[in-house]
N, C-alpha and C positions, 0 to 999 in steps of 0.2 A: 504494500500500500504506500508506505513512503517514498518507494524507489519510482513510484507512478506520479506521484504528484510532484519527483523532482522532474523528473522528465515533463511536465506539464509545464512548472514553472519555466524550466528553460528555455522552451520551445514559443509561449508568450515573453520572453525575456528578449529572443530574438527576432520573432516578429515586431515586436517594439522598436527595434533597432535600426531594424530593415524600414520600419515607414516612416523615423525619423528621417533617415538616410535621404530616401527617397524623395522625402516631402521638400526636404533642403535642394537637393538636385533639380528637380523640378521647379522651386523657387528663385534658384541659381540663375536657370536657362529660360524661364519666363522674361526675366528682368532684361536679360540682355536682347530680346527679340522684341521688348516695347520700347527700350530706347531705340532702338532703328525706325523702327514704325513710325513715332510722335512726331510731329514737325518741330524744329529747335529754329530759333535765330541766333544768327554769329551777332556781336558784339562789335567783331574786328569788321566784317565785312559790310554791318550794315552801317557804320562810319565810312567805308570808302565810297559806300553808292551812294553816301550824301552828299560826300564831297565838305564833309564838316564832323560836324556834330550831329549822331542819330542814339536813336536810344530803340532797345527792345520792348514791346508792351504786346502781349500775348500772341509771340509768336510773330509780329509784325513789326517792319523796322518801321519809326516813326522819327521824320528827319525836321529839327532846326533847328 
C-alpha cells in the first residue's frame, strides 16, 4: 500500500513539473511571436521623417 501511493505521488510530482515546464515554454514562444505581430514606432526614424522633432503617440509618428 505504501509502495502504491509513493508511486502515485511521484508520478503527480512529475506531471506537475512537466506542465510547469510546458506552460513556461509556451509562455516563452507566445511573447516573442506578439512582438513581431504588434505595430511599434521607431523613435529614431520617426524624427528623420520629420525632418525635426517627432514624437511617438500610439503607434503613430506625430511631427512638430
Amino acid at each position: 500500500m505504501k509502495r502504491s501511493i509513493r508511486a502515485v505521488s511521484r508520478t503527480l510530482f512529475a506531471v506537475g513539473i512537466l506542465g510547469a515546464l510546458s506552460f513556461g515554454a509556451a509562455e516563452a514562444f507566445g511573447v516573442t511571436l506578439q512582438k513581431e505581430a504588434r505595430p511599434w514606432c521607431d523613435p529614431v526614424k520617426c524624427n528623420a521623417q520629420c525632418g525635426g522633432y517627432g514624437i511617438c503617440q500610439n503607434n503613430v509618428c506625430l511631427c512638430y
